[in-house]
N, C-alpha and C positions, 0 to 999 in steps of 0.2 A: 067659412072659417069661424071656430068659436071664437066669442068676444066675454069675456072675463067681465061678470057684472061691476070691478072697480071704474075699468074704463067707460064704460057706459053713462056709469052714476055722474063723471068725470066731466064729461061732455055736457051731458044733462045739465049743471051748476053752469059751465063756461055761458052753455047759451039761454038759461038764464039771468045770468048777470049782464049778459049784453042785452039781453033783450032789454029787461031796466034801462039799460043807457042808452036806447034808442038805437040800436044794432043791428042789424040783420043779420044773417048768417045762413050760408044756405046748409039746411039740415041734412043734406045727404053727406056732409064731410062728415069722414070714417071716426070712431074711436080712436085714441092714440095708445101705443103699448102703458101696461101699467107695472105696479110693484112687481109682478110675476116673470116677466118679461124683460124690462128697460135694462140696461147697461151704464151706471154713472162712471163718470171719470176719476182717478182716485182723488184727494182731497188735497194730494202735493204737486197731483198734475193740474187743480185748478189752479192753487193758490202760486203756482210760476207763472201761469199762462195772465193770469192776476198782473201783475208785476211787470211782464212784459208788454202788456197792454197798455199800463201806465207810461214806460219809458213812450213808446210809441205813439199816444195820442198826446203826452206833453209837448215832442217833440214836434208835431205837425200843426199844435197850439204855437209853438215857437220859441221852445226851450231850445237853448244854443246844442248843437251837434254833439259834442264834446262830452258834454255835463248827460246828454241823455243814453250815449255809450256807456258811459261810466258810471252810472243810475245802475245800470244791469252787471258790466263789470265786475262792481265792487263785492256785489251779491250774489256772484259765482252763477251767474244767471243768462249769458249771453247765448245760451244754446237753447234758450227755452224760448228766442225770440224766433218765428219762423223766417224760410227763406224771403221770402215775398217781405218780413219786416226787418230785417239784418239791411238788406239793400236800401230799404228808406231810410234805414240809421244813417248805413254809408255813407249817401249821398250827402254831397253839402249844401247843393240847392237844390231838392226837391221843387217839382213841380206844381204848382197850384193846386192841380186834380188831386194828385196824390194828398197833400195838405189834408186838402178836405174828407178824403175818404179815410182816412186815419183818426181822424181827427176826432170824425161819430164812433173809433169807439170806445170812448168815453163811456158812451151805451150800454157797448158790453161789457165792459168791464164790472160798470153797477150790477151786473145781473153777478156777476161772481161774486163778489164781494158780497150780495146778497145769499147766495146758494153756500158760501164759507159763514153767515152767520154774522158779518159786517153792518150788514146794512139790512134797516127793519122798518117799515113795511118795503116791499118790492116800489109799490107804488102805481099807480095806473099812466100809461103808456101816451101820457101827452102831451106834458112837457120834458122838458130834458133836465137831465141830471143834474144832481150837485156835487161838480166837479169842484169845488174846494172844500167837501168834504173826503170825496175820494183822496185827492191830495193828503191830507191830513193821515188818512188812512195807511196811505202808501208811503209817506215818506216817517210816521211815527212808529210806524209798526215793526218790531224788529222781524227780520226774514227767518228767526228758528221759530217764535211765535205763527209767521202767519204760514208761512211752508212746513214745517216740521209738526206743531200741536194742531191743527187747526182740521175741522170735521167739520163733511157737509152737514146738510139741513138733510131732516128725512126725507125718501124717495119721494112720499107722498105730495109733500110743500112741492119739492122741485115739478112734479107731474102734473101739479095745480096748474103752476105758472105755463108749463110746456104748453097744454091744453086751451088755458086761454090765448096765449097770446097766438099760437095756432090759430085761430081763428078770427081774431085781431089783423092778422098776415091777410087771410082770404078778402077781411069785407075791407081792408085800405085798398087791396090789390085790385078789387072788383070796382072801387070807387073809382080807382085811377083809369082804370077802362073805359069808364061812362064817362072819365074827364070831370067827375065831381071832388070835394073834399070829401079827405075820409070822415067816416062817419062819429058820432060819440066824442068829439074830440081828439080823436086819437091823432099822435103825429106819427108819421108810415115810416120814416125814418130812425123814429125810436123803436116802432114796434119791431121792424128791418132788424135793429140789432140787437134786439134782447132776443127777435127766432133763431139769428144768426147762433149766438152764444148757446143760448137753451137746445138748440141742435148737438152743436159742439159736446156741451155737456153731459148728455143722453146718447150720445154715441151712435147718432146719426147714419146711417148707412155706413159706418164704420169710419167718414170721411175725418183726415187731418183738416186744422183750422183752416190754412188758406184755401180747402178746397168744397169747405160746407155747402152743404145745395140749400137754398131756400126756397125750392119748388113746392106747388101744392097737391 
C-alpha cells in the first residue's frame, strides 16, 4: 500500500518526541491516514458531542439528575447525548462503575474543546485535565457561539495529536502487559480518552461514539 510521505514524516516526529521522553515504541506500528485520506467530523457535530459530554461527566462527578438533564434540555440538545448516555442521565442512582467511567470523560471532552479551538496547548497526556476550566467553557459559552460559529483546528494539528497519542496507547498498553507503569509519565487513562475521542473524531472505522474501538 502507498504510504503518502505526510504520514510518514508524522510518525517520524511522534517517535521522536517519545523517544526524548524516554518512550519506546515499537517502530513497526503502521503510518496513520493523513490530510489526503482522514475524514473529520463536522465542527457542529463536535461541538454537541462537546456539550453532551459535559452534562454526562458532571453528572457522574455528582451534579444532581435534574440540573444535568436540563443542562442539555435547555440547549435543544438532548439527542446529541448517545444511547448508552441518555440512560445514565435517566438513571437516578447510577452505579459506582458507571460513575467512574463517565466521569474520565472529562478527557475527552478536552480533547474537543481543544480540536474547536478552546483549549491551547493539548498538553502532554499525564495529568488530567482542568475540569473547572472546561466548566467555565461550557456553562459561559453560549450554544450559537460554540455549535453554530465555531471551526475545527486544521487537519493537520488534529493528525499531530491522532499520531501521537496512537502510540502513547501502544507503549501504556504494552506497559500494562509487563505489569509495569506506563512509561514517560503518561497516565493510560488519560491517553485511553483523548484515542477514545481522537478516534471518534477522524472517523474511525466509521464507528458511532458508544461503539469506538481502541484497538491497536
Amino acid at each position: 500500500m502507498m504510504i503518502f510521505q505526510p504520514a510518514q514524516a508524522r510518525k517520524t516526529r511522534s517517535e521522536q518526541l517519545l523517544h526524548r521522553r524516554g518512550i519506546a515504541v515499537d517502530a513497526e506500528l503502521p503510518p496513520l491516514p493523513d490530510e489526503q485520506t482522514v475524514r473529520l467530523r463536522p465542527a457542529r457535530e463536535v461541538a454537541e458531542r462537546a456539550l453532551a459530554l459535559f452534562a454526562i461527566a458532571a453528572r457522574a462527578e455528582g451534579l444532581d439528575q435534574a440540573a444535568a438533564i436540563q443542562f442539555l434540555e435547555e440547549r435543544g440538545l438532548w439527542m446529541a447525548a448517545t444511547c448508552e448516555e441518555q440512560t445514565f442521565l435517566l438513571d437516578p442512582e447510577p452505579d459506582e462503575q458507571d460513575r467512574l467511567q463517565f466521569v474520565w470523560r472529562y478527557e475527552s471532552l478536552w480533547v474537543l474543546l481543544w480540536a474547536l479551538g478552546y483549549i491551547d496547548p493539548l498538553g502532554w497526556p499525564g495529568n488530567i485535565c482542568d475540569i473547572e476550566r472546561i466548566t467555565l467553557i461550557a456553562l459561559r459559552t453560549s450554544v450559537e457561539a460554540l455549535v453554530t460559529m465555531t471551526v475545527l483546528r486544521p487537519a493537520g494539528e488534529i493528525l499531530d495529536a491522532v499520531d501521537l497519542t496512537y502510540r502513547c496507547h501502544w507503549a501504556a498498553a504494552n506497559a500494562r502487559l509487563k505489569g509495569e507503569d506506563p512509561p514517560g509519565n503518561l497516565d493510560a487513562s488519560v491517553v485511553y480518552e483523548r484515542y477514545y475521542a481522537l478516534n471518534w473524531l477522524t472517523c474511525h472505522l466509521d464507528q458511532e461514539w458508544d461503539d469506538i474501538s481502541t484497538d491497536l
